[in-house]
N, C-alpha and C positions, 0 to 999 in steps of 0.2 A: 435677706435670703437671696444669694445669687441665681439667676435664670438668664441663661443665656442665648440670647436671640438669635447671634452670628456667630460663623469659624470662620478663618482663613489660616491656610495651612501652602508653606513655603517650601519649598525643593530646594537649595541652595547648592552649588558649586564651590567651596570658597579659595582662593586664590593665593595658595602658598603649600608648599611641602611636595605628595603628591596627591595634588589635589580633594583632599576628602569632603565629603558631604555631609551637609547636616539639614532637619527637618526642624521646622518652625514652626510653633501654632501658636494663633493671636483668637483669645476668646472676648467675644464682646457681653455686654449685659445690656437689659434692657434701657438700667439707666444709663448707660454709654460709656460704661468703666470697663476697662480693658486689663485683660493677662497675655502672659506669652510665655511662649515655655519651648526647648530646645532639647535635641537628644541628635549627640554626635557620632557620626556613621553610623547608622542606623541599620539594624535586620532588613535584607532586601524587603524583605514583606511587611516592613512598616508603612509607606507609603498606599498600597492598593487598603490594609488594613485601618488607615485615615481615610481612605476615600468611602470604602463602605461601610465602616461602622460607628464612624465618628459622630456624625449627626442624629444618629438616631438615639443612643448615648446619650449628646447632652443638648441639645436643642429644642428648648423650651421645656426643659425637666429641671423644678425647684430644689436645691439643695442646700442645708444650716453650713456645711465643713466638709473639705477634700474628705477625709477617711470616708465619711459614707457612699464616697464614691465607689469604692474598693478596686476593681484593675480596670481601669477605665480604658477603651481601647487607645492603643498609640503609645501607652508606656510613658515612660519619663519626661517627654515632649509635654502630653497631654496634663500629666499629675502638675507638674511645673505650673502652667497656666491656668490650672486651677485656682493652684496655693497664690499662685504672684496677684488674680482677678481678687478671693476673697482676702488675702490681708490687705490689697487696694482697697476694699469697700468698706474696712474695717480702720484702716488709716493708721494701722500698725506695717511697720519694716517685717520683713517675712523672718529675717534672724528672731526675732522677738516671737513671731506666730508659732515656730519651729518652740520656740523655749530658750534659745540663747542667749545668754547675758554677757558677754564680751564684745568689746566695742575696735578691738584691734587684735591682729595676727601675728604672729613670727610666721616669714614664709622663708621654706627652704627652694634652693634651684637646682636643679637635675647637672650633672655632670656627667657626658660620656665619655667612654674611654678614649685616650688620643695617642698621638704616635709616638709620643717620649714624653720623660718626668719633668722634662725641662715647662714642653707646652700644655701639659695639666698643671702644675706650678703656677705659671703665669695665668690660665683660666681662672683659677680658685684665686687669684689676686684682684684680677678684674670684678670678681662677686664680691669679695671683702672692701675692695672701694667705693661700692655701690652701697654698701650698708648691710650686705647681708651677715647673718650671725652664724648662719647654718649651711651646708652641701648636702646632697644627695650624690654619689658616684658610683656610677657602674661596676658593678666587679662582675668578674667570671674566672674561670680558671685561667692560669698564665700571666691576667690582669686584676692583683689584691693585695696579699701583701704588700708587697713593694710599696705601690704608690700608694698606699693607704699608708705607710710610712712616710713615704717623702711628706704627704700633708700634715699628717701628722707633727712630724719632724718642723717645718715651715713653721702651721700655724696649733699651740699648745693649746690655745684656748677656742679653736674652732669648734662646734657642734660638725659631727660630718655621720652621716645615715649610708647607708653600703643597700644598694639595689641590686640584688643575684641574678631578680629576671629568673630564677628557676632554672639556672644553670649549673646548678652542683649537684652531684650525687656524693659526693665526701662529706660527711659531719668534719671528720678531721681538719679538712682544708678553712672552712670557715669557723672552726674553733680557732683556730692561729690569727685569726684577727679579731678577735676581741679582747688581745693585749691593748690595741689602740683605739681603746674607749669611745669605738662607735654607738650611735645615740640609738641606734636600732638598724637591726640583718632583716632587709626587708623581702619576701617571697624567695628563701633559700631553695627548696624545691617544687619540683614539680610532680604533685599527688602527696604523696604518703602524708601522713599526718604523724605516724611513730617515727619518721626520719626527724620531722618538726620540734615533735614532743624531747626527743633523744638532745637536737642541738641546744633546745630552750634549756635540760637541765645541764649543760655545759656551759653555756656562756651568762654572763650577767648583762650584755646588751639584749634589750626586749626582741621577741623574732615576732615582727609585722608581716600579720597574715593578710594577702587581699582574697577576699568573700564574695560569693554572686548571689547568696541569699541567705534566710536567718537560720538554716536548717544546716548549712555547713558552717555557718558562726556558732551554734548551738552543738557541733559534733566537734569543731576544733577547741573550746573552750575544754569541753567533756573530756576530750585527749592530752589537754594540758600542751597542744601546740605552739603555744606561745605568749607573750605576754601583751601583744598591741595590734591594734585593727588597723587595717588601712580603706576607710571609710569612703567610699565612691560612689554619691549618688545617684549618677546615672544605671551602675553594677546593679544595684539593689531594687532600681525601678520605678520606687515611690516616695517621699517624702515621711510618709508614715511610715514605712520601715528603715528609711536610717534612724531615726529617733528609735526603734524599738531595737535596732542594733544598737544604738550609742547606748541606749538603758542598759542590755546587756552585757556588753562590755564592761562598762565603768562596776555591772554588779557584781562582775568578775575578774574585778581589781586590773582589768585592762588599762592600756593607753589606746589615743586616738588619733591617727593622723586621716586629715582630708586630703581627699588629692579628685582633680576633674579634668574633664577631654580639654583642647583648646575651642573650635568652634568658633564664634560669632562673639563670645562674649556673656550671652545668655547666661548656660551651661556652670560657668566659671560662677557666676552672682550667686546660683546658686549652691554651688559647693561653699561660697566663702559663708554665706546664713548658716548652712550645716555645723560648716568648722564653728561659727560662735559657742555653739550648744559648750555646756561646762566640763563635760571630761575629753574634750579633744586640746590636750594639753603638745601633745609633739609637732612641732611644724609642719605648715600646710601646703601643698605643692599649689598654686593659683596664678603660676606666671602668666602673662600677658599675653594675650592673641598677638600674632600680627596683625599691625595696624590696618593691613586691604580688608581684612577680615571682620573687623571690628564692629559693630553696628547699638553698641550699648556708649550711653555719656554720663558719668564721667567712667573711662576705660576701667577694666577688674583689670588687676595688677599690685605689685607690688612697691611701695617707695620706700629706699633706705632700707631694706630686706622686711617691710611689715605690710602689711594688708588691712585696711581702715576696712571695719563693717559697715555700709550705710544705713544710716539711724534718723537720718534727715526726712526721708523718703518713704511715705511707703510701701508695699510689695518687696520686690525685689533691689528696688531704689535706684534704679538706671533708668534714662529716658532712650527712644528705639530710637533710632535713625531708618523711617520707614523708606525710605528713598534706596538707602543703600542697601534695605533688604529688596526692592525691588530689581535693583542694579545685578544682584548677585543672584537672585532666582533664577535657577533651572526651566520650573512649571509653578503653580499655585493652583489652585482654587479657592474656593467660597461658597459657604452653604446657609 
């Protein structure tokens, strides 16, 4: 039964992009087993809502399993290091505590839009020599067609995914691209759910809906919005509800794709445990922090376009690099 004695809770800066933050929490137990858990750019009022309500929450209060937690203050940081403390003490990989049984990934890589088909060509080159199988590219209007051809056209056997970003108000315009057997039209717009439902009965590539909770995965399913999830641990908040989203999805003949912040590294471990689960069958977005960033070993990432689940280890199955979360702290405390 985990009870836990100690928090420490981390402010981070981290060192690339511009600049984003993210919050850290390291839970101890009595027998000196540790969790951590991570939520990347966090609600300004996350921080002051760690300082005062965290410890009373869960300092020295006995509990069997995360769920009985229910919203534990601090959000995905805090559920995080729950889950990573109790399947530590249990000596299970946190992929397995979730329910997953897959032991590797297909990961897809983001492609933005660039200034000619020449230097999109050659980016989609550089991923394919790397091992990947899959792209994700940006479209918006002015930028789809076309270069969704030129790839096309290049490589036959590519998996390539179309990211709108909720950039269309035309069904018409992203009907015209699913002659080019995109894997999935991922967040075509922005709101409507009958614009969604309208393009899903036009096109045969699935329309990947992203969710901030089970209440509008449960209204877009009911509208017939689409055919695939875009499953974001952090979005959802807790670890028990992506499972109760992946449940319902898959019972609604959905597909699954994971996707998570960058971050420290944390964040990413556990997006990839998520994606194990059985019906997140579409490639998983989990590319690599940069390295200043980085503070988990061995790095979440992907080699050869896959993403190994760790199953060696258990919890989360990274070891912290405490030093360089020190490095990178903002502020901390300790309760």
């Amino acid at each position: 039964m985990p009870r836990v004695c100690a928090l420490e809770v981390f402010r981070l800066v981290l060192p690339y992009g511009r600049r984003p933050e993210s919050i850290l929490v390291r839970l101890t137990d009595y027998g000196g087993m540790t969790g951590w858990g991570e939520v990347v750019d966090p609600d300004p009022k996350t921080w002051s809502v760690l300082q005062e309500r965290l410890a009373p929450a869960l300092v020295g209060v006995d509990w069997e399993h995360p769920d009985e937690l229910g919203e534990v203050p601090g959000g995905p940081a805090v559920d995080m290091a729950c889950w990573d403390l109790w399947a530590r003490m249990r000596g299970v990989p946190l992929a397995h505590a979730l329910g997953g049984n897959r032991t590797s990934l297909m990961a897809t890589v983001r492609i933005g839009a660039e200034r000619n088909l020449d230097s999109l060509i050659a980016r989609v080159n550089r991923h394919i020599c790397a091992g990947y199988a899959h792209v994700t590219m940006d479209v918006h209007p002015g930028w789809d067609v076309e270069p969704l051809r030129a790839v096309r056209h290049a490589y036959p056997a590519l998996g390539i995914g179309l990211d709108a970003r909720g950039a269309y108000t035309d069904v018409e315009a992203l009907e015209a691209l699913d002659s080019y057997a995109p894997s999935a039209i991922e967040r075509p717009f922005t709101g409507s759910l009958a614009d969604h439902a309208d393009l899903q009965e036009r096109v045969a590539a699935p329309v990947l809906l992203d969710v901030a909770s089970m209440t509008e995965l449960d209204e877009a399913i009911t509208a017939g919005a689409g055919r695939a999830l875009l499953l974001r641990p952090a979005a959802l908040g807790s670890l028990r509800d992506v499972r109760r989203a992946h449940d319902a999805a898959v019972a609604a003949g959905w597909e699954i794709a994971c996707a998570g912040g960058q971050g420290t590294g944390l964040a990413r471990a556990a997006t990839v445990a998520a994606a194990s689960l059985p019906g997140c069958t579409l490639p998983c977005d989990v590319a690599e922090p940069p390295r200043s960033a980085q503070i988990v070993a061995p790095p979440v990432g992907a080699t050869g376009g896959v993403v190994a689940v760790p199953l060696t280890q258990p919890g989360l199955g990274h070891g912290i690099d405490e030093n360089q979360v020190r490095r990178l702290a903002k502020e901390s405390y300790r309760a």
